[in-house]
ROMI-214433 format. One record per residue (C-alpha): residue number from 1; z, y, x. Coordinates in steps of 0.25 Angstrom, whole numbers, plus 5000, padded with zeros to 4 digits. Last residue first. Layout:
N
+-----+------+------+------+
: pos :   pz :   py :   px :
+-----+------+------+------+
: NUM :    Z :    Y :    X :
...
+-----+------+------+------+
END
This chain:
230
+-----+------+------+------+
: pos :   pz :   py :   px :
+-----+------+------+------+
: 230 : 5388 : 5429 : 5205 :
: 229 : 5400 : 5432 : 5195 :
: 228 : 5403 : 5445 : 5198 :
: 227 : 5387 : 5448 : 5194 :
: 226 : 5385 : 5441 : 5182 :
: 225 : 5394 : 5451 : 5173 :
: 224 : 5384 : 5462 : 5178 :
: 223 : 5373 : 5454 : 5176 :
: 222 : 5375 : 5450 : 5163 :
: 221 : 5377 : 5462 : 5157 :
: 220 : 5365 : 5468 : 5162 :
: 219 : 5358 : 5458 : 5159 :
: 218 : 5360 : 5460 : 5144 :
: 217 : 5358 : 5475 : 5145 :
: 216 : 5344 : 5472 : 5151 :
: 215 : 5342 : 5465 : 5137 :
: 214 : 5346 : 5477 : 5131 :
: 213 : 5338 : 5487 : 5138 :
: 212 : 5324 : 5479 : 5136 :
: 211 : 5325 : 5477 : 5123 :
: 210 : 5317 : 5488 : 5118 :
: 209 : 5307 : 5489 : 5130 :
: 208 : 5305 : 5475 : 5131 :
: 207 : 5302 : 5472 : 5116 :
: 206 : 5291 : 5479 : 5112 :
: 205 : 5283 : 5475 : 5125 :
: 204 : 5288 : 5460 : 5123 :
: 203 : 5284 : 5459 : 5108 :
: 202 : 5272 : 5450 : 5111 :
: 201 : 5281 : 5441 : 5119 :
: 200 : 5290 : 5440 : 5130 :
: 199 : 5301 : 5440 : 5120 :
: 198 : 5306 : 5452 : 5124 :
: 197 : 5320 : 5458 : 5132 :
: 196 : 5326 : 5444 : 5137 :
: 195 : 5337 : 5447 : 5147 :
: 194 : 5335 : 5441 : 5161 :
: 193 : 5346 : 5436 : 5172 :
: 192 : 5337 : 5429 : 5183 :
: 191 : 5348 : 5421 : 5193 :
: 190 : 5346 : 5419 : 5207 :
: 189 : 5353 : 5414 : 5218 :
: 188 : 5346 : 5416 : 5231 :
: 187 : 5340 : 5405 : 5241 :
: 186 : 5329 : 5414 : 5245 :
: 185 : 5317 : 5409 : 5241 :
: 184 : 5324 : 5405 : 5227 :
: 183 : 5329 : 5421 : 5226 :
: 182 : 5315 : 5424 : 5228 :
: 181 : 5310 : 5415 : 5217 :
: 180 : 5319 : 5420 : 5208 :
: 179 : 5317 : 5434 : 5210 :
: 178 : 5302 : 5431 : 5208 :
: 177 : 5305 : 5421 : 5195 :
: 176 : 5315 : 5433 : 5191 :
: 175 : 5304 : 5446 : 5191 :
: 174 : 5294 : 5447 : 5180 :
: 173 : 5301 : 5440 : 5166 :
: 172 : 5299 : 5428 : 5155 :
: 171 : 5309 : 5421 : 5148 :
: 170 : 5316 : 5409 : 5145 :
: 169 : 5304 : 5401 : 5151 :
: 168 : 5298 : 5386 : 5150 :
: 167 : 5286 : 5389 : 5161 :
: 166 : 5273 : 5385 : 5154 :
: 165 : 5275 : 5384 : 5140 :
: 164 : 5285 : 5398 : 5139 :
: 163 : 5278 : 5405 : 5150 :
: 162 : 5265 : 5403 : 5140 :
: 161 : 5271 : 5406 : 5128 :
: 160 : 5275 : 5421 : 5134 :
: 159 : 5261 : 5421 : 5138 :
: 158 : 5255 : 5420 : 5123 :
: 157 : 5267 : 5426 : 5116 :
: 156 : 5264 : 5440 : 5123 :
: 155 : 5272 : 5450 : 5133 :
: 154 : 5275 : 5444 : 5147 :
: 153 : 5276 : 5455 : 5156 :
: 152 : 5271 : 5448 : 5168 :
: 151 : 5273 : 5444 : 5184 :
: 150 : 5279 : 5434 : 5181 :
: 149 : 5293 : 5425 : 5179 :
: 148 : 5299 : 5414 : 5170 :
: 147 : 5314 : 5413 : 5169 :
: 146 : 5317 : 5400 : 5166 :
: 145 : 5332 : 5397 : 5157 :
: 144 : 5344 : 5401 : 5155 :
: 143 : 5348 : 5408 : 5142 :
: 142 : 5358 : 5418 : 5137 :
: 141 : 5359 : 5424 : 5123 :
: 140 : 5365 : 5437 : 5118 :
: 139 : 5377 : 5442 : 5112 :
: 138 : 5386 : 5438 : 5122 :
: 137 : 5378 : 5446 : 5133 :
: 136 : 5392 : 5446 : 5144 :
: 135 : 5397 : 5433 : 5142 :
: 134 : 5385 : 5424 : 5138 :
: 133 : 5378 : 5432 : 5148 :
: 132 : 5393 : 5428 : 5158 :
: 131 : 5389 : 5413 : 5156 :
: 130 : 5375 : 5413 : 5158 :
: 129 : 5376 : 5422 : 5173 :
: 128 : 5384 : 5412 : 5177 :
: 127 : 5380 : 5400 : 5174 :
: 126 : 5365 : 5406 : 5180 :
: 125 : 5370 : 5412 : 5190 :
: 124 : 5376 : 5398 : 5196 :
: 123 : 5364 : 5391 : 5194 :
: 122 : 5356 : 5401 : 5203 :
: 121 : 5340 : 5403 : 5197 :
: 120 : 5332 : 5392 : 5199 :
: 119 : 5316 : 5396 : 5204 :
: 118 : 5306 : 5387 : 5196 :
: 117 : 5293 : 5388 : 5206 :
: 116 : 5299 : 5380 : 5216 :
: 115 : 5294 : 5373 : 5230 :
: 114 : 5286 : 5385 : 5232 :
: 113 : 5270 : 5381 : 5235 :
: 112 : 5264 : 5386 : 5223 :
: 111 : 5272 : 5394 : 5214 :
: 110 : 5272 : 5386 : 5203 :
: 109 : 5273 : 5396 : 5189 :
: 108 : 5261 : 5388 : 5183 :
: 107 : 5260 : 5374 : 5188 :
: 106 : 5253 : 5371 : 5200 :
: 105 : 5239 : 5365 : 5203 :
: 104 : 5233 : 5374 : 5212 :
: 103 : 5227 : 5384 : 5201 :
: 102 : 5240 : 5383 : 5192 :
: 101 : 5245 : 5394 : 5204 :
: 100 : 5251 : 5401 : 5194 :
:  99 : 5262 : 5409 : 5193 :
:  98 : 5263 : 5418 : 5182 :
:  97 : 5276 : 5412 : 5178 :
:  96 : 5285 : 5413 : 5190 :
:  95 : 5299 : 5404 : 5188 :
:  94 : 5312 : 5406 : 5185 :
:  93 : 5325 : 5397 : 5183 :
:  92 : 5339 : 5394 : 5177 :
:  91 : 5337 : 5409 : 5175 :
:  90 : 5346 : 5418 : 5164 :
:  89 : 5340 : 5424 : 5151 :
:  88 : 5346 : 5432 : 5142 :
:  87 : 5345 : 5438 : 5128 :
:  86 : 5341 : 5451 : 5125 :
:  85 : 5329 : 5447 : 5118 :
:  84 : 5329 : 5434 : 5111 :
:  83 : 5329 : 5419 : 5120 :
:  82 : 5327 : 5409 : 5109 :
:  81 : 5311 : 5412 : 5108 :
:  80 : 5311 : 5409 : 5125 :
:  79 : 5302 : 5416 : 5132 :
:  78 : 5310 : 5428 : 5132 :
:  77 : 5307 : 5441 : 5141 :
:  76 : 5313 : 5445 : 5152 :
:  75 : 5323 : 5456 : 5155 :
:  74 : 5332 : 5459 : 5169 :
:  73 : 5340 : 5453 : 5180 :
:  72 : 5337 : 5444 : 5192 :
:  71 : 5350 : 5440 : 5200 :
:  70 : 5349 : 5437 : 5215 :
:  69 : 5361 : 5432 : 5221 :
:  68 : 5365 : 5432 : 5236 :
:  67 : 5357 : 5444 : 5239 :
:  66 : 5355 : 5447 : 5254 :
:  65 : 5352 : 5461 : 5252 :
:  64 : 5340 : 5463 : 5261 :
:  63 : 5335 : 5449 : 5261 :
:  62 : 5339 : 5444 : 5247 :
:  61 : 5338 : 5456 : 5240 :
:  60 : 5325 : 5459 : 5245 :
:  59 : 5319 : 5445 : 5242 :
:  58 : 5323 : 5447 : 5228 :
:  57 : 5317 : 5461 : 5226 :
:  56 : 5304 : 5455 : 5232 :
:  55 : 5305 : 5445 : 5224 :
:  54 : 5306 : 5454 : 5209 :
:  53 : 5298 : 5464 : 5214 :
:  52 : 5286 : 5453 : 5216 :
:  51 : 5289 : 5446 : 5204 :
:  50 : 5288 : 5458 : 5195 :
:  49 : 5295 : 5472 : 5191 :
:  48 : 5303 : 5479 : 5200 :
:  47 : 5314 : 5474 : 5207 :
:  46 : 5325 : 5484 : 5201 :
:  45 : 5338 : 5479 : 5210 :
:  44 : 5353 : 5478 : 5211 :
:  43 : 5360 : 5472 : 5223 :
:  42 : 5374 : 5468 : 5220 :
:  41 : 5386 : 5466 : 5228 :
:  40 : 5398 : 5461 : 5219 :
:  39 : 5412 : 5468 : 5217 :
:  38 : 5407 : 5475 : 5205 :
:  37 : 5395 : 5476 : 5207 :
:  36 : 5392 : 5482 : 5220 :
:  35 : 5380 : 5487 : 5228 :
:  34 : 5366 : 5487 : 5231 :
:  33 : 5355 : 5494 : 5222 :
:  32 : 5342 : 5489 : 5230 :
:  31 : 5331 : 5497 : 5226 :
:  30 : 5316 : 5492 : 5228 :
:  29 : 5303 : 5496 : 5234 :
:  28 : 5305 : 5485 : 5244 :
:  27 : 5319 : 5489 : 5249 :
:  26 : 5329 : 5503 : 5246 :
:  25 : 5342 : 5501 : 5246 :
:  24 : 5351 : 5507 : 5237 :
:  23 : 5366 : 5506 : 5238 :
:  22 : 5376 : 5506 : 5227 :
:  21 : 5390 : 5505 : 5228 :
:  20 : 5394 : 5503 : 5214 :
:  19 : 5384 : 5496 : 5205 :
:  18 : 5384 : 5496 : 5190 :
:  17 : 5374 : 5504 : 5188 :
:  16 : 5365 : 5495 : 5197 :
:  15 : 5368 : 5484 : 5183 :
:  14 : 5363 : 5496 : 5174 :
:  13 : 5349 : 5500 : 5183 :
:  12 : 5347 : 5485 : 5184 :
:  11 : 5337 : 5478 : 5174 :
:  10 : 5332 : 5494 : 5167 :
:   9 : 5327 : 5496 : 5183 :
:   8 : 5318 : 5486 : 5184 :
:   7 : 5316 : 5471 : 5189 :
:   6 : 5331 : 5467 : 5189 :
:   5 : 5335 : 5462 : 5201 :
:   4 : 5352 : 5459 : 5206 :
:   3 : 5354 : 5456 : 5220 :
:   2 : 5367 : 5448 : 5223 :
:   1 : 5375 : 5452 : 5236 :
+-----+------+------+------+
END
């Protein structure tokens, strides 16, 4: 079974359209869309916005659904001047940005007592989940790289420069370091598939609404040609 979350109902409403067989279940606040994709068993979600939804959703999928794979889908903002909107980015990693236990000697983003912070997505998702976006979204481009994660909407130069200096980030986002980190607990594969809709910036708020559909478009397609392959 492979769970797949986006954090709100624009990330998945077109992928669980394409599920026959469906069962709801209801846990935690939460609808699990269960089925088939094609030949595949799927478990489609809307988290919720945030860290907290994001792992609680993961931890659910893992205990009631037994999820093999966790892929995390949705829209992030670039930290990256080369990375435009509409294109993609794919995890080689993740970690939490607006921890900060600097207090007690740690670096920003160290979660104090955990013997990792950086949480690596699956090898194996990531070759294939790189090949098939150059595939399916040839008109876009594809990186791999960190995705950083926190609890915010990033939205002006100032703190966009500051994930940029202190963390090395493709872009910016409020739910895959917390799947991530789940997933890691729980000895899951995961991959975070996110399409760039701002620039994380003083535009952001102009830029979200408008570019939000197509980015979501872009993961869409790569999702659904990600899936059979998993």
């Amino acid at each position: 079974m492979i769970g797949i979350i986006g954090a709100m109902d624009e990330e998945v409403t077109q992928l669980k359209n394409k599920m026959k067989q469906v069962t709801i279940t209801k846990k935690a606040g939460m609808d699990f869309y269960s089925g088939n994709f094609g030949d595949i068993a799927v478990v489609i979600v809307r988290s919720g916005i945030g860290k907290v939804n994001a792992s609680i959703c993961t931890q659910v999928l893992v205990d009631e659904f037994h999820a093999s794979a966790i892929i995390n889908t949705g829209i992030a903002g670039s930290l990256n001047n080369d990375i435009n909107i509409g294109d993609i980015v794919l995890s080689t990693d993740a970690l939490q940005h607006d921890v900060d236990a600097v207090a007690f000697g740690y670096n920003l983003g160290v979660i104090p007592r955990m013997e990792t912070s950086i949480f690596k997505a699956d090898e194996k998702l990531l070759t294939k989940a790189e090949s098939l976006c150059k595939k399916v979204n040839p008109d876009i481009s594809v990186f791999t790289g960190r995705v950083v994660t926190g609890d915010q909407f990033i939205a002006n130069k100032e703190e966009k420069d500051r994930l940029v200096t202190n963390f090395s980030g493709l872009c910016t986002e409020m739910e895959g370091a917390a799947i991530a980190q789940a997933a890691y607990l729980n000895q899951v594969p995961f991959l975070i598939i996110r399409a760039i809709s701002d620039k994380a910036d003083n535009s952001a708020t102009v830029d979200y609404p408008t570019f939000e559909a197509k980015a979501i478009e872009h993961t869409v397609n790569l999702v659904t040609a990600l899936i059979p392959e998993i």
